[in-house]
C-alpha positions as CSV (number, residue, x, y, z in Angstrom):
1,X,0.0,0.0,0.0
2,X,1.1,3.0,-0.7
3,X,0.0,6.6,0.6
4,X,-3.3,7.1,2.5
5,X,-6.3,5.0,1.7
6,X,-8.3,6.6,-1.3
7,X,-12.3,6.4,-1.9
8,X,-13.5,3.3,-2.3
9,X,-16.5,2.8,-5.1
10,X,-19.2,0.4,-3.5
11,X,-21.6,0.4,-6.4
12,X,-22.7,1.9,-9.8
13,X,-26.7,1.5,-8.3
14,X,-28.6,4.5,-8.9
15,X,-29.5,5.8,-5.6
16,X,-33.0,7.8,-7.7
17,X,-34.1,4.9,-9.0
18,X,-33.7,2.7,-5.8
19,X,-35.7,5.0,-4.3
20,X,-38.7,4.9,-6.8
21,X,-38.1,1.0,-6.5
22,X,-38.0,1.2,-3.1
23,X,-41.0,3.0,-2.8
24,X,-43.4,0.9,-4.9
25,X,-42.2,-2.2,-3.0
26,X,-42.5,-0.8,0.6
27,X,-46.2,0.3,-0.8
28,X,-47.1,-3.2,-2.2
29,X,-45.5,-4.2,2.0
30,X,-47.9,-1.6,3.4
31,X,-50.8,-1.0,1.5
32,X,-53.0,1.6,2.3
33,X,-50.7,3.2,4.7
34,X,-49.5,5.9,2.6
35,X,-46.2,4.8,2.3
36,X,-43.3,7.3,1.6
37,X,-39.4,6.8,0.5
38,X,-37.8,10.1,1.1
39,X,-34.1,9.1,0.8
40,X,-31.7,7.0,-0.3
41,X,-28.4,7.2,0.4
42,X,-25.2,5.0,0.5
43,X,-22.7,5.0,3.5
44,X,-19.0,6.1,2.4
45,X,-17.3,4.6,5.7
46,X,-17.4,0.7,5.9
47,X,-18.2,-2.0,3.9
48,X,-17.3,-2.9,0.5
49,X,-19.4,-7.0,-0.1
50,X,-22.9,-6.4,0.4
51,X,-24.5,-3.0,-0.4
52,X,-25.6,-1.2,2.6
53,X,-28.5,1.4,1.9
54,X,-29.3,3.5,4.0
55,X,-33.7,4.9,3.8
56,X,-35.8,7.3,5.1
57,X,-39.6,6.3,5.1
58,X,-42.6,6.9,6.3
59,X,-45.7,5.6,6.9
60,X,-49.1,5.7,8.8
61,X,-49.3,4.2,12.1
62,X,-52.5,2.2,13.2
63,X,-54.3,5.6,13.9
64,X,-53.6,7.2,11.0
65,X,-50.6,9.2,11.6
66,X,-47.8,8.9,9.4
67,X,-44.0,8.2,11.3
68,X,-41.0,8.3,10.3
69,X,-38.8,5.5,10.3
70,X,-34.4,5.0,9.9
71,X,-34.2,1.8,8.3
72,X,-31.4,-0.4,6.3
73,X,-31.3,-2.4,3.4
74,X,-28.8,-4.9,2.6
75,X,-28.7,-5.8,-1.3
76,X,-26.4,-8.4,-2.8
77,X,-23.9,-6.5,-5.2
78,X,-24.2,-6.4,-8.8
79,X,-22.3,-9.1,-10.9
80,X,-21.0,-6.3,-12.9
81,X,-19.2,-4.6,-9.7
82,X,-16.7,-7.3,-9.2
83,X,-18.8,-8.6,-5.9
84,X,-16.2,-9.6,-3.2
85,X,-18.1,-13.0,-3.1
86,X,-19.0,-15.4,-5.3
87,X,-23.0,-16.0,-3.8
88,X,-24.6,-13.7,-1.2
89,X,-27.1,-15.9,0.7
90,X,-29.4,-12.7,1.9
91,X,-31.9,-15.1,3.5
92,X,-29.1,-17.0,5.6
93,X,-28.3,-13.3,6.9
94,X,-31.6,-12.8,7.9
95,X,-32.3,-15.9,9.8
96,X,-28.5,-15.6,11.5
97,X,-29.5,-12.4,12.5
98,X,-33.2,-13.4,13.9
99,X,-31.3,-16.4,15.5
100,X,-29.0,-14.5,17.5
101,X,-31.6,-12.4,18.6
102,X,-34.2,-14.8,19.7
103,X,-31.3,-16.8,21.7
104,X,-28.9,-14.5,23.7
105,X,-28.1,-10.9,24.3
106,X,-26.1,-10.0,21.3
107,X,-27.6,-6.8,20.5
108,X,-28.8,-7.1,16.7
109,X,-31.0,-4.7,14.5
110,X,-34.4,-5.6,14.5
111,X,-35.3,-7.1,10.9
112,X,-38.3,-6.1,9.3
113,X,-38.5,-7.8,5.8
114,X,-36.5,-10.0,3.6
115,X,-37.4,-10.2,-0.5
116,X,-36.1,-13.0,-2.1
117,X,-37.4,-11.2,-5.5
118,X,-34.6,-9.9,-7.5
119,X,-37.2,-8.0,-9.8
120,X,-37.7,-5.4,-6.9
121,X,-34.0,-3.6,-7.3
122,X,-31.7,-6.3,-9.0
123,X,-31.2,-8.7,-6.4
124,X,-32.1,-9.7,-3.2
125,X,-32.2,-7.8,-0.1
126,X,-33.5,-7.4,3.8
127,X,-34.4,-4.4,5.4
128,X,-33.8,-3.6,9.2
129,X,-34.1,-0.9,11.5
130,X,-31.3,1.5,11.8
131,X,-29.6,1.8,15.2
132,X,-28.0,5.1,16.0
133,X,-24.5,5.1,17.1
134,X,-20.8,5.2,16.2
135,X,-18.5,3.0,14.2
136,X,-15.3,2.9,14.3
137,X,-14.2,3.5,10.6
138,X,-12.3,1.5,7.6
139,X,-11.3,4.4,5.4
140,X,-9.4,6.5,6.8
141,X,-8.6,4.0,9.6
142,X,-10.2,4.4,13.0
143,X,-6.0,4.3,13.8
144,X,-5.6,7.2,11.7
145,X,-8.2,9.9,13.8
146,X,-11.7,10.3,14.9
147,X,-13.4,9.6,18.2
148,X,-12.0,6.3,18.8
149,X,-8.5,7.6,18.8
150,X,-9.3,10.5,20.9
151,X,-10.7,8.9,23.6
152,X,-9.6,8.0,26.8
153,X,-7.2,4.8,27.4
154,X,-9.8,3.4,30.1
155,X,-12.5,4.0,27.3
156,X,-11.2,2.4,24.4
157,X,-10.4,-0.3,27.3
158,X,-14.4,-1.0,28.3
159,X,-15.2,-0.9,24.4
160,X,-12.7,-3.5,24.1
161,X,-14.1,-5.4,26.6
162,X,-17.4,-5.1,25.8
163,X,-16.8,-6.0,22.7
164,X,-14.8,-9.6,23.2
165,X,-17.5,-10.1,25.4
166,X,-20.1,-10.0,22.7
167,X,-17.9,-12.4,20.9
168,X,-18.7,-14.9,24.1
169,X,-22.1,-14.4,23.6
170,X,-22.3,-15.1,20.4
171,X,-20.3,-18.3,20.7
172,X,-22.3,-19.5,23.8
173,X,-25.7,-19.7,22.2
174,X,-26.4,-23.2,22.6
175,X,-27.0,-24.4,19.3
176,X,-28.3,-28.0,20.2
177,X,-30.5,-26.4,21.9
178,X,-31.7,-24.3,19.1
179,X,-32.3,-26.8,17.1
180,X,-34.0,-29.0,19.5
181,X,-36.7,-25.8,19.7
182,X,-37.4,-26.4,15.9
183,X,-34.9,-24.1,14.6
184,X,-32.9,-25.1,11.4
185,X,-29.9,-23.7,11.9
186,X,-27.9,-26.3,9.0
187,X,-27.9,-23.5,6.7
188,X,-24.8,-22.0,9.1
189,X,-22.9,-25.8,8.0
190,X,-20.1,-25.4,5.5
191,X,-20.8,-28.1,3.0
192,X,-18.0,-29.3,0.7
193,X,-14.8,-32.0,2.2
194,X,-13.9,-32.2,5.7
195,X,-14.7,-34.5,8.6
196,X,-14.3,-31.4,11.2
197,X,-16.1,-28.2,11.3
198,X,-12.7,-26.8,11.0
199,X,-11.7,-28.5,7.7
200,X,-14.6,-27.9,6.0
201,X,-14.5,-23.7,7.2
202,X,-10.7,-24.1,5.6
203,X,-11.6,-25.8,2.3
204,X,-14.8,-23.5,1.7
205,X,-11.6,-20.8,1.7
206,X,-9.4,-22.8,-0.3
207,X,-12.8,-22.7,-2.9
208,X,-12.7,-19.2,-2.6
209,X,-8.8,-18.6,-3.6
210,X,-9.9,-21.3,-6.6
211,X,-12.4,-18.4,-7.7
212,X,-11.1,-15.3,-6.6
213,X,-7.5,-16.0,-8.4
214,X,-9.0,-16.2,-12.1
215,X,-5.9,-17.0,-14.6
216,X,-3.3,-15.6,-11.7
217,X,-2.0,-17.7,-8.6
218,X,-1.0,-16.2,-5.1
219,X,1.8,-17.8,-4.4
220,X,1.9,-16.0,-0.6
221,X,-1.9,-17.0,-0.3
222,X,-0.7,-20.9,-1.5
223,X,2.4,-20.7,1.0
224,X,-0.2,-20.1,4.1
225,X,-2.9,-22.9,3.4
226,X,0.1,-25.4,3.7
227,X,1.1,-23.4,6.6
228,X,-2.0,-24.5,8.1
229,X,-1.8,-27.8,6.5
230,X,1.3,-28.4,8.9
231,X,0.4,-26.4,12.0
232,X,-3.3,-27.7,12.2
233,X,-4.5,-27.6,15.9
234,X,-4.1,-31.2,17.6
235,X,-7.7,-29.6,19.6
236,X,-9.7,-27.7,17.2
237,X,-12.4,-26.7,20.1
238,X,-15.9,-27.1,19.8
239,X,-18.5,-26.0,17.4
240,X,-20.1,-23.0,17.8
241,X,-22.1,-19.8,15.8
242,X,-19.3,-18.0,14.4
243,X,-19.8,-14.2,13.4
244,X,-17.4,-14.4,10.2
245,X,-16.2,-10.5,10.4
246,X,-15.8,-10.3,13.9
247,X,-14.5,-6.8,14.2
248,X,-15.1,-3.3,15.5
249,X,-16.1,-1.6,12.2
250,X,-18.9,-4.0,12.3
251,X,-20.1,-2.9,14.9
252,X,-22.4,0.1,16.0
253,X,-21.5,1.5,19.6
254,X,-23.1,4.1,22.3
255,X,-20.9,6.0,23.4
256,X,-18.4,2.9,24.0
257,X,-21.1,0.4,24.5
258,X,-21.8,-2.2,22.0
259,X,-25.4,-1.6,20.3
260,X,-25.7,-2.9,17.5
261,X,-23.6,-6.6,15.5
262,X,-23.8,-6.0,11.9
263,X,-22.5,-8.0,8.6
264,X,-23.1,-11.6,9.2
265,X,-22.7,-12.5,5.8
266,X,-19.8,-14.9,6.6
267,X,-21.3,-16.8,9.4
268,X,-20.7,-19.9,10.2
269,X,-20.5,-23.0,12.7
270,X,-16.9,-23.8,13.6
271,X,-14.4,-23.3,16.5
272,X,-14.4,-20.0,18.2
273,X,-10.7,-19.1,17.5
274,X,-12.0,-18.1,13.9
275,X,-13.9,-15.0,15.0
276,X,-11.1,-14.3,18.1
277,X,-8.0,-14.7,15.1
278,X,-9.9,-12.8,13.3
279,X,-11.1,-9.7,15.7
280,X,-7.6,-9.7,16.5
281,X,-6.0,-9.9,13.7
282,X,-8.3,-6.8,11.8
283,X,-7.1,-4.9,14.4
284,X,-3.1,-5.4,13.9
285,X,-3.8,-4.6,9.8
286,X,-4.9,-1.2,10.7
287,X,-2.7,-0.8,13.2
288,X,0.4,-1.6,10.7
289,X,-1.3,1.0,8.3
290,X,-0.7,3.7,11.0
291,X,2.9,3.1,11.8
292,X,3.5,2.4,8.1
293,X,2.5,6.1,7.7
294,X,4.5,7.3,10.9
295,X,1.5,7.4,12.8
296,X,1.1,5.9,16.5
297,X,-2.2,4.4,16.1
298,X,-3.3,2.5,19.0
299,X,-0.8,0.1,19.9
300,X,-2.9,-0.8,23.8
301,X,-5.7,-2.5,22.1
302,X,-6.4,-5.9,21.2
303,X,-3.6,-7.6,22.9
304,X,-4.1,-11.3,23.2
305,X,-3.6,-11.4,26.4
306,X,-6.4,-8.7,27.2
307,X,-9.0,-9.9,25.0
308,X,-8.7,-13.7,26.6
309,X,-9.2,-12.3,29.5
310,X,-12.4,-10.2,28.8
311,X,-13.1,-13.4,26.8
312,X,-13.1,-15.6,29.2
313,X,-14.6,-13.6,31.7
314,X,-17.5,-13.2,29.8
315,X,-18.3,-17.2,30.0
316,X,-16.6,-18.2,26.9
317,X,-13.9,-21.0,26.5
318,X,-10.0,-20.2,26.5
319,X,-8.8,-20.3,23.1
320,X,-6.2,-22.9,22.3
321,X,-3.9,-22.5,18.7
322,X,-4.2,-18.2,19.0
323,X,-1.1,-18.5,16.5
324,X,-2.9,-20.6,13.9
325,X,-6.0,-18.9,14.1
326,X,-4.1,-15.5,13.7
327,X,-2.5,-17.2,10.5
328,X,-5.8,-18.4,9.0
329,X,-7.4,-14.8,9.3
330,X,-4.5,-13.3,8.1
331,X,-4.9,-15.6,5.0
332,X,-8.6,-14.8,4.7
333,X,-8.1,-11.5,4.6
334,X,-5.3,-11.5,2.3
335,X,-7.6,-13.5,-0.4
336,X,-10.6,-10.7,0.3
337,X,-7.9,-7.5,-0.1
338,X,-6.5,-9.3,-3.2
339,X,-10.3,-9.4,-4.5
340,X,-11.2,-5.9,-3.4
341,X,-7.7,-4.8,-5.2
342,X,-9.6,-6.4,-8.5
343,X,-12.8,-4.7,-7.7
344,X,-11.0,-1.2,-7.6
345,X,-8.8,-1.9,-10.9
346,X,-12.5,-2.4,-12.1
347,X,-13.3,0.6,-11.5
348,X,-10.5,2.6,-12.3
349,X,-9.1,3.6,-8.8
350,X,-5.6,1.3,-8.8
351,X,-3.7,0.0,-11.4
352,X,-3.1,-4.2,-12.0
353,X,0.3,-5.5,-10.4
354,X,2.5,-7.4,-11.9
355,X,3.1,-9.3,-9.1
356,X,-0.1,-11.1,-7.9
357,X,1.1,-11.0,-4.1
358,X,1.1,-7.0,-4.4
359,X,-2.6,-7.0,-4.2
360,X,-2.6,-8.5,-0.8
361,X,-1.8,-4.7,1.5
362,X,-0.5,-6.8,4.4
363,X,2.1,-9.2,2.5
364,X,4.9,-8.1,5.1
365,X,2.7,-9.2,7.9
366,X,1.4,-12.7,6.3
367,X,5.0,-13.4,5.2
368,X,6.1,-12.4,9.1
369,X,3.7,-14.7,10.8
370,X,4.6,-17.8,8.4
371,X,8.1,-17.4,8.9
372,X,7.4,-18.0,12.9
């Protein structure tokens, strides 16, 4: 990477004519009840898979009074802007997300509607309310400036803490249990080879690299699934929900209180360590972004040793194989910035490398945590 992180485009989608779409299908949702789209807008911060829209509507309560509601919409990228993914199940999001809330604490957005039409704007999509708060941001960096930067050491502390302890709640929802009440919960199962939760998470990334890497190979990427290969944890832990993109920019805080878990497109069932690797890891990216640019960032948070202990505190399991769990997300997250690097050659805001491993921003710190 070089220089500051630029503007990143998340979709050539008309926000005018999402509205007018919007508004004829929220009508045919609420009929009679005068409903109103009055903006559409698309959030310039975070996010860069699924579309995030952001609406304004309104509509008449059961006594004839029209309110206005903050709600979100999360639509499944266009084929022709380079998705990040390869499928985005809309539905599985929806039911992750009603799971979560029906069986623990986790503080989720309330979801409103799913529509499994494409016709409606061009794909699939779920709306849910909107939860006011801050998020610690992608681009610039929340390492770089803004609130979380600025705030006190003992702050950014409890927000750490309160955040690795939503991570234990979302890994102690009792799945069996779940399921036992008449829940299906085997659209979270990574299908494909493997006889552990574990292997099968891995190989549904190695399927990912297969489709991500077109005609080009990442040799770096390649180097790290053997890696794994050779440092595969003797105790891979047990099952639970995982998150997927366990991180702070997914979240939505008051003041630094967790409010609101968002993105749950890459949930899954396997061990914990996935989402604690992975919260971890996020962290140490931007971090390395910061002091790249001379910057000191904020070195005191996410220590392993801290978030274990909030971890742990919070009811969870002690994590066993941090160090291969650290490598793994490192891996993932190589594989996604190499995609996104595609995605913004796509649209004219970097130029193709020749070397395939200079897509991946963090190859000094992949290649640093193979060598040991």
């Amino acid at each position: 990477m070089q220089g500051q992180p630029e503007q990143i485009t998340r979709s050539s989608r008309d926000p005018a004519v999402l509205k007018a779409n919007f508004e004829r299908w929220l009508a045919g949702r609420l009929p009679g009840r005068g409903a109103k789209v009055t903006d559409v807008r698309i959030p310039e911060s975070n996010g860069m898979s699924s579309e995030t829209l952001l609406l304004d509507a309104a509509w008449d309560d059961d006594h004839g009074t029209s309110q206005v509601h903050h709600l979100v919409a999360r639509v499944a990228p266009a084929d022709v802007d380079v998705p990040v993914f390869a499928s985005y199940d809309l539905s599985a999001q929806f039911q992750v997300m009603q799971l979560v809330e029906a069986n623990s604490d986790v503080p989720v957005p309330a979801t409103l509607w799913l529509e499994e039409d494409p016709a409606v704007v061009g794909a699939v999509f779920f709306v849910m309310e909107r939860v006011e708060g801050r998020v610690p941001p992608d681009n610039l960096p929340y390492t770089f400036e803004g609130w979380l930067l600025d705030a006190d050491p003992a702050d950014r502390r409890r927000l750490q803490d309160a955040t690795a302890a939503v991570l234990a709640g979302i890994h102690t929802i009792d799945l069996a249990a779940v399921a036992d009440g008449g829940t299906d919960t085997s659209f979270l199962t990574y299908d494909g080879d493997g006889d552990t939760p574990l292997r099968r998470h891995v190989q549904h990334w190695r399927d990912y690299y297969e489709w991500m890497r077109g005609d080009s190979r990442l040799p770096l990427a390649e180097q790290a699934f053997t890696w794994l290969d050779d440092h595969w944890p003797d105790d891979e832990g047990p099952a639970v929900l995982t998150w997927g993109d366990a991180r702070i920019g997914n979240m939505i805080y008051q003041g630094f209180t967790p409010a609101a878990v968002l993105d749950w497109e890459m949930a899954g069932i396997g061990p914990a360590g996935i989402d604690v690797g992975w919260m971890m890891f996020l962290h140490t990216f931007f971090q390395d972004i910061a002091e790249m640019l001379e910057l000191p960032g904020l070195p005191d948070m996410f220590r392993p040793d801290d978030v274990m202990a909030a971890y742990t505190a919070a009811g969870a399991a002690p994590i066993t194989s941090l160090d291969f769990y650290t490598v793994y997300a490192a891996l993932r997250h190589a594989l996604v910035m190499a995609r996104v690097h595609t995605r913004r050659v796509h649209f004219g805001e970097a130029e193709a490398v020749a070397d395939p491993d200079d897509a991946i921003m963090h190859r000094a710190r992949l290649t640093q945590l193979l060598q040991g």
